[in-house]
C-alpha positions in Angstrom: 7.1 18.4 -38.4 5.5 20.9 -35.9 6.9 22.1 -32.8 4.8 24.1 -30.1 6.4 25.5 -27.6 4.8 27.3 -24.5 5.1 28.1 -20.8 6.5 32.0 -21.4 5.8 34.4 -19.4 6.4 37.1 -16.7 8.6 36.2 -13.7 10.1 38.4 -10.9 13.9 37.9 -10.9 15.0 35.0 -9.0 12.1 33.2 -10.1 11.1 29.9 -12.4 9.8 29.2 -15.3 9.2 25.6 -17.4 9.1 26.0 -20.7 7.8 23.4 -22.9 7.6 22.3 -26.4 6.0 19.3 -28.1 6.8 17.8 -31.3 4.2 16.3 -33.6 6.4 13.3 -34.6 5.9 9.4 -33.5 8.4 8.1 -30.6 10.5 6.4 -32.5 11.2 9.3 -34.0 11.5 11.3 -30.8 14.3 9.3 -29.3 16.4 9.7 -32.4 17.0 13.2 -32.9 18.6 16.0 -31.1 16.6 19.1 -29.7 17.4 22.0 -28.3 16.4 25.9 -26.9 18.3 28.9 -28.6 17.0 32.7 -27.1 16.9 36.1 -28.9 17.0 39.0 -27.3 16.0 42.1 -28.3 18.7 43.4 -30.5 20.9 40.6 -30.3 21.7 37.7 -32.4 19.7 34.2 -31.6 22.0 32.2 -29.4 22.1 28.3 -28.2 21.0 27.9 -24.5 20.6 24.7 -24.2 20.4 21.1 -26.3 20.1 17.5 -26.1 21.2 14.5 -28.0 19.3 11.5 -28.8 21.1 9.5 -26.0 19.8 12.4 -23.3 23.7 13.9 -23.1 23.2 17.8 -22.6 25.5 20.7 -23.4 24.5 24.2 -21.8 25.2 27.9 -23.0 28.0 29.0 -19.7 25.3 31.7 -19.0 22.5 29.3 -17.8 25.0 26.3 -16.5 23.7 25.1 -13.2 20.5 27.3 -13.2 18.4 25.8 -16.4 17.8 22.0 -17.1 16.7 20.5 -20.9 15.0 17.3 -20.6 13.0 15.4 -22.6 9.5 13.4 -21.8 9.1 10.5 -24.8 5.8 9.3 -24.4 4.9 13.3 -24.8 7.7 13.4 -27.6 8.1 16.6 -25.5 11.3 18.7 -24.6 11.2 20.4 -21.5 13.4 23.6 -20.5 13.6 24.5 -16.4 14.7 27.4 -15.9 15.5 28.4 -12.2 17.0 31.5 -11.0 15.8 33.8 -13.7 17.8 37.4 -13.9 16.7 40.1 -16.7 19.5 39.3 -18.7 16.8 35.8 -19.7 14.4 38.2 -21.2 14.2 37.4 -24.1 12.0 35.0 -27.2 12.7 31.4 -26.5 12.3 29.1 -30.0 12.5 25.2 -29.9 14.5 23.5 -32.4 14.9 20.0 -33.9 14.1 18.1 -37.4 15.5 21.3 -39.0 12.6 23.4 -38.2 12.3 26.0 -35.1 8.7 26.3 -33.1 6.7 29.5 -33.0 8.5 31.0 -30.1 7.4 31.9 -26.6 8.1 35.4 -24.2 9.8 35.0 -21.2 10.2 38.4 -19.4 12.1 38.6 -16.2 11.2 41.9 -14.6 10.5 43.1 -10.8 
């Protein structure tokens, strides 16, 4: 299984960014797993920001509750990350995650 992910960037704070990562697997395979978005920062440890389980139920790091959305797209066997009202403390590599592997990762950079 491969997993791209893209749609980093540079971003003034307060802006938005869509992150996206696609999954070379069939949709039947798609609906039945869980994905997810973990972030490293420079320096720090990765961490869990966002994830959701085969029957679309979500759980949210309490750092980007109410400001980033996961969702999935099936026919894509995509998973999507909004993320809305961006502050420098988001700067950091985003990786995808799901069939026990992690995509390539992808720079988003929240900086005036």
């Amino acid at each position: 299984v491969q997993l791209q992910a893209s749609g980093g960037g540079l971003v003034q704070p307060g802006g938005s960014l869509r992150l996206s990562c696609a999954a070379s697997v069939s949709v039947s395979i798609f609906r039945i797993n869980d994905m997810g978005w973990y972030r490293q920062a420079p320096g720090k440890q990765r961490e869990m920001v966002a994830r959701i389980n085969n029957g679309g139920s979500t759980n949210y790091a309490n750092s980007v509750k109410g400001r980033f959305t996961i969702s999935k797209d099936y026919a894509k066997t995509t998973v999507f990350l909004q993320m809305n009202n961006l502050s420098p403390e988001d700067t950091a590599v985003y990786y995808c995650n799901g069939y026990g592997t992690w995509g390539q990762g992808t720079l988003v950079t929240v900086s005036s």
